[in-house]
C-alpha positions as CSV (number, residue, x, y, z in Angstrom):
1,X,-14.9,-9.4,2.7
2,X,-15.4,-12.0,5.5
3,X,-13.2,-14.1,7.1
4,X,-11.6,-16.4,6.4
5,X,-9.2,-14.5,4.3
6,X,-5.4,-14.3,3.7
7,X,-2.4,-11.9,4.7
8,X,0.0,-11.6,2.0
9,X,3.2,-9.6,1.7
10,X,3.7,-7.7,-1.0
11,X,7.7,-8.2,-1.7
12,X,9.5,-8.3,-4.7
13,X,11.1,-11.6,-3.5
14,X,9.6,-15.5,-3.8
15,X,9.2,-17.4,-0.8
16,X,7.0,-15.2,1.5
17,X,5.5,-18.7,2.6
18,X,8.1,-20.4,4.1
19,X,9.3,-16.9,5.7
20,X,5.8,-16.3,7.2
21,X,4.6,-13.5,5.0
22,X,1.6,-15.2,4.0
23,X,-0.6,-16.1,6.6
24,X,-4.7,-17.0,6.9
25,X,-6.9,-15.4,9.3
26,X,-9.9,-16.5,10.4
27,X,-11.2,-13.5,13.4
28,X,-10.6,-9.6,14.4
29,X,-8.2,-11.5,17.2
30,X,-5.9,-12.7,14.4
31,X,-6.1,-10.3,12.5
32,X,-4.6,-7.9,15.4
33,X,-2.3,-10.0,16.1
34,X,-0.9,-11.2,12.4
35,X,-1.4,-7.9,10.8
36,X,1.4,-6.3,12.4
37,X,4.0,-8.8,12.5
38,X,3.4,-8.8,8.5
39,X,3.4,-5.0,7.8
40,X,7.1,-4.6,8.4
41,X,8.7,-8.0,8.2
42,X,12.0,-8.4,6.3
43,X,11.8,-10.9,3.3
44,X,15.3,-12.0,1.5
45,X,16.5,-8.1,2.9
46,X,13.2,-6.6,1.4
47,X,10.8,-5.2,3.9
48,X,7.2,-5.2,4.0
49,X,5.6,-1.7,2.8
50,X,2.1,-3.3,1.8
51,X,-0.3,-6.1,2.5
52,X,-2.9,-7.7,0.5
53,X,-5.8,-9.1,2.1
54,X,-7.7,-12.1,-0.3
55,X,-10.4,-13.8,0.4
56,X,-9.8,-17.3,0.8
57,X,-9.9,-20.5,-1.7
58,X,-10.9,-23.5,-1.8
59,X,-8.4,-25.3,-3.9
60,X,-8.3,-29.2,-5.7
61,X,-5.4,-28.7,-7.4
62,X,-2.2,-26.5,-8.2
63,X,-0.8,-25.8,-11.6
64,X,2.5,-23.9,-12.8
65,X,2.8,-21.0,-15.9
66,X,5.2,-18.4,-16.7
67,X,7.2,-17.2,-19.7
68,X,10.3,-16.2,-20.0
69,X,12.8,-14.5,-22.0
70,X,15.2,-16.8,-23.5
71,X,17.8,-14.1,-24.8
72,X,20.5,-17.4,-25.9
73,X,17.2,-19.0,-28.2
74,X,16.1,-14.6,-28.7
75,X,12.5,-16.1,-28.0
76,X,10.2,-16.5,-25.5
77,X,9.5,-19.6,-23.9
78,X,6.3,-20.8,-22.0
79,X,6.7,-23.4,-18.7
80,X,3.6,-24.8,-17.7
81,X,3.4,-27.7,-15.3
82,X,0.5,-29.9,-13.4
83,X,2.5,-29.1,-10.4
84,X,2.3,-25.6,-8.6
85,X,2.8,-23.7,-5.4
86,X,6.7,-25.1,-5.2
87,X,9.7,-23.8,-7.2
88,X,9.8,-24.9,-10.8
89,X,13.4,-25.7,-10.3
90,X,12.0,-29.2,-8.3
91,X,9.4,-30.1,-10.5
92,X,9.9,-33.2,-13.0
93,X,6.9,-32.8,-14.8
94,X,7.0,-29.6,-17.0
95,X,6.0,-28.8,-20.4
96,X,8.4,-26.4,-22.0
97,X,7.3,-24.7,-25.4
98,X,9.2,-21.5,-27.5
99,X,7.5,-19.2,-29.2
100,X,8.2,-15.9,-31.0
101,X,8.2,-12.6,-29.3
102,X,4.3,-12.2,-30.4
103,X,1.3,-13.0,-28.6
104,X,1.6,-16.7,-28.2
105,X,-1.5,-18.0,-30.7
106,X,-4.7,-20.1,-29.9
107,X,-3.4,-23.6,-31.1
108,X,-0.2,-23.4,-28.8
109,X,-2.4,-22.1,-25.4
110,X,-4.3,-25.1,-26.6
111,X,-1.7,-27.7,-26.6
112,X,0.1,-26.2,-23.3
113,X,-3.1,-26.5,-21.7
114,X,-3.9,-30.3,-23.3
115,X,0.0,-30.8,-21.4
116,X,-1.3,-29.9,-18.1
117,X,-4.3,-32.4,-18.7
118,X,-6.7,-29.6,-18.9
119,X,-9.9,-29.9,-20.8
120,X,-13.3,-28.2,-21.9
121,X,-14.4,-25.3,-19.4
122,X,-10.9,-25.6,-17.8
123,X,-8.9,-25.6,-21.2
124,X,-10.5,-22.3,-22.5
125,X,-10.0,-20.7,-19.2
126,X,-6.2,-21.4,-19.0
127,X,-5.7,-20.8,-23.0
128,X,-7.5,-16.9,-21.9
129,X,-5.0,-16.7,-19.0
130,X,-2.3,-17.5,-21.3
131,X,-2.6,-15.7,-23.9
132,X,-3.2,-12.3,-21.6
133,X,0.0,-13.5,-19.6
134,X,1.5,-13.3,-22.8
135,X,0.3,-9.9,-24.3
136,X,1.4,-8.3,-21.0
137,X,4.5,-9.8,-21.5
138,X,4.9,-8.2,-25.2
139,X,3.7,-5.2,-24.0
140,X,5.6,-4.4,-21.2
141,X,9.0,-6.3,-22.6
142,X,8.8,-8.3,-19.0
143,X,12.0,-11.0,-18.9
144,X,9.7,-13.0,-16.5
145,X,6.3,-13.6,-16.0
146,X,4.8,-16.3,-13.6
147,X,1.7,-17.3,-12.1
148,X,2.4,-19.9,-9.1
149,X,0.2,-21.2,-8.2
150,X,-2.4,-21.5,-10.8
151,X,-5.5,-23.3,-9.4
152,X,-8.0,-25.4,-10.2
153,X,-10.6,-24.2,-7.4
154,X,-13.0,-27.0,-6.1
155,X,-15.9,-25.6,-8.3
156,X,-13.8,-26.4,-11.3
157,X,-12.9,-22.8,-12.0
158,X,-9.2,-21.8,-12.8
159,X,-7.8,-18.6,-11.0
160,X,-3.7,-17.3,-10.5
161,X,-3.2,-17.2,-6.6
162,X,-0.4,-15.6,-6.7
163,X,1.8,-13.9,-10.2
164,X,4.8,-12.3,-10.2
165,X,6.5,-10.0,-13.5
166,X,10.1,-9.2,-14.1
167,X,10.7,-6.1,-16.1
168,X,14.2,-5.4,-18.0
169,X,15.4,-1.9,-16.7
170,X,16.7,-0.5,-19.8
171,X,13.3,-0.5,-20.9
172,X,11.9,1.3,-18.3
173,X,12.1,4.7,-20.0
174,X,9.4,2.9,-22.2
175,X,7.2,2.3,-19.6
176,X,6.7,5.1,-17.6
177,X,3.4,3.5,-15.7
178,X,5.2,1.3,-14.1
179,X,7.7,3.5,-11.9
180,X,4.7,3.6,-9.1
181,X,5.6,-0.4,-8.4
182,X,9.1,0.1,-7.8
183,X,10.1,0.7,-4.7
184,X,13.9,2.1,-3.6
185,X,15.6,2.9,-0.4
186,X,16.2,6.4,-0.2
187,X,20.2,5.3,-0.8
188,X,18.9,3.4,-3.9
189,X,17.1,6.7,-5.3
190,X,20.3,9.1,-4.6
191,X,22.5,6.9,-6.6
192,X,20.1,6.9,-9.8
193,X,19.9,10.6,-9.9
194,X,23.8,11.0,-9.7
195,X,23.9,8.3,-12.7
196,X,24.6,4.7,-10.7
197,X,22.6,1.8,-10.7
198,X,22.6,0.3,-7.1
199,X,20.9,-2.6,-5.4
200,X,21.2,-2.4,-1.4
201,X,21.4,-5.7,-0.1
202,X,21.5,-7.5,3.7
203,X,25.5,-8.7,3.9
204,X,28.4,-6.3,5.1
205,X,30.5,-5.7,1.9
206,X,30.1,-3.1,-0.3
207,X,30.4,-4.3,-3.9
208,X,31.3,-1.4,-6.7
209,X,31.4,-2.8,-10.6
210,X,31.9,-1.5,-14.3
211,X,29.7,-4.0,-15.5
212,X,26.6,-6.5,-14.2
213,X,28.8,-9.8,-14.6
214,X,31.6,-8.7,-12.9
215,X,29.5,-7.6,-9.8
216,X,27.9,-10.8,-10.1
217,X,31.1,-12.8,-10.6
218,X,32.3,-10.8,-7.3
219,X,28.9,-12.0,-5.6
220,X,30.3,-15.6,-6.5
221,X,33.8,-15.2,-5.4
222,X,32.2,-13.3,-1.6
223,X,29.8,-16.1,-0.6
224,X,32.6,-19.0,-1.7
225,X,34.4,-17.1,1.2
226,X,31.8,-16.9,3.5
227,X,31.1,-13.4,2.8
228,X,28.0,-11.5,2.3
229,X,28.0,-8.6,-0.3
230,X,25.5,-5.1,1.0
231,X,25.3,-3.3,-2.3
232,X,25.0,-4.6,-6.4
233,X,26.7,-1.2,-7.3
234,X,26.9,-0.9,-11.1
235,X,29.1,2.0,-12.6
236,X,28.3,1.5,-16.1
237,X,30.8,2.4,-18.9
238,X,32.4,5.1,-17.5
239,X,33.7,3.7,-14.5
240,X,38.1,4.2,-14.6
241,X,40.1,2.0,-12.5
């Protein structure tokens, strides 16, 4: 691969732009200088075991597309929007769409894509993208799973940039191929053999729970103090006061 090219982090966190863990590179100067002060760097509290190098595009236009579980609706539903590279949350123009917990069908990729004001070449290449985003969805019973930003390169093609997938932990024992992408601090992996689920953190205050939503109700009640919690420590049911 030639320059230029593209030094991403690989963390389980958003926002590796704005913290400087993407960056392009355009020479063996750069590259010796940038390289390093990627491998390493802390992200939201997560630090930087891998790098990806990508060859770089040349891009018209960024897009949106995930889906997501909706457990209140018990369906999934797709969000697709004209708008990419930015967080969802800030864009006005999205297309929302609910389907079942199947393989989203031709005619709804279709009409997502229509949404988006994608047509011919462009619309079958998204409705492909789609429906695959969707089967690995199904398949691996992901809560999340986002491509941002889908482009539209200056040849007209459509490619995912960057992706990101969200899998539910009590179905990990389903999915045994996919304990090589999780990564744990060695105080992370001595908690789940003694029977704990724990989350190590970057704040100063230990957090210990029964229960998900009272850790995260905790969380709340911490940062409306100023405080900043170090651990997501879940006992499960067991747990006596």
């Amino acid at each position: 691969m030639g320059y230029p090219f593209v030094i991403k982090a690989q963390v389980p966190v958003g926002g590796r732009g704005k913290a400087g863990g993407i960056q392009k590179c355009s020479s063996d100067d750069e590259f010796e200088i940038k390289y390093p002060q990627i491998l390493g760097m802390s992200i939201k509290g997560e630090k930087t075991r891998a790098i990806l190098l990508e060859k770089m595009a040349e891009i018209e236009k960024e897009l949106y597309l995930s889906l997501f579980l909706n457990r209140s609706k018990r369906c999934y539903t797709i969000i697709a929007s004209s708008e990419g590279g930015v967080e969802i949350e800030s864009v006005k123009n999205q297309t929302i769409k609910e389907v079942g917990l199947g393989d989203v069908d031709d005619e709804t990729a279709k009409q997502v894509a229509n949404d988006i004001g994608l047509q011919g070449n462009q619309e079958e290449e998204f409705v492909t993208m789609l429906k695959q985003l969707s089967k690995l969805t199904v398949e691996k019973e992901a809560e999340l799973a986002e491509i941002n930003p889908l482009a539209i390169l200056k040849d007209g093609s459509v490619i995912a940039l960057d992706g990101k997938v969200m899998t539910d932990d009590n179905s990990n024992f389903r999915h045994e191929e996919l304990a090589k992408y999780q990564e744990k601090s060695e105080l992370e992996e001595r908690a789940e053999k003694s029977g704990f689920s724990l989350v190590e953190l970057d704040g100063n205050i230990a957090v210990i729970g029964n229960g998900a939503g009272l850790v995260m109700s905790t969380f709340d009640m911490l940062a409306d103090n100023g405080g900043k919690p170090a651990t997501f420590f879940r006992c499960r049911w067991w747990c006596n006061y």
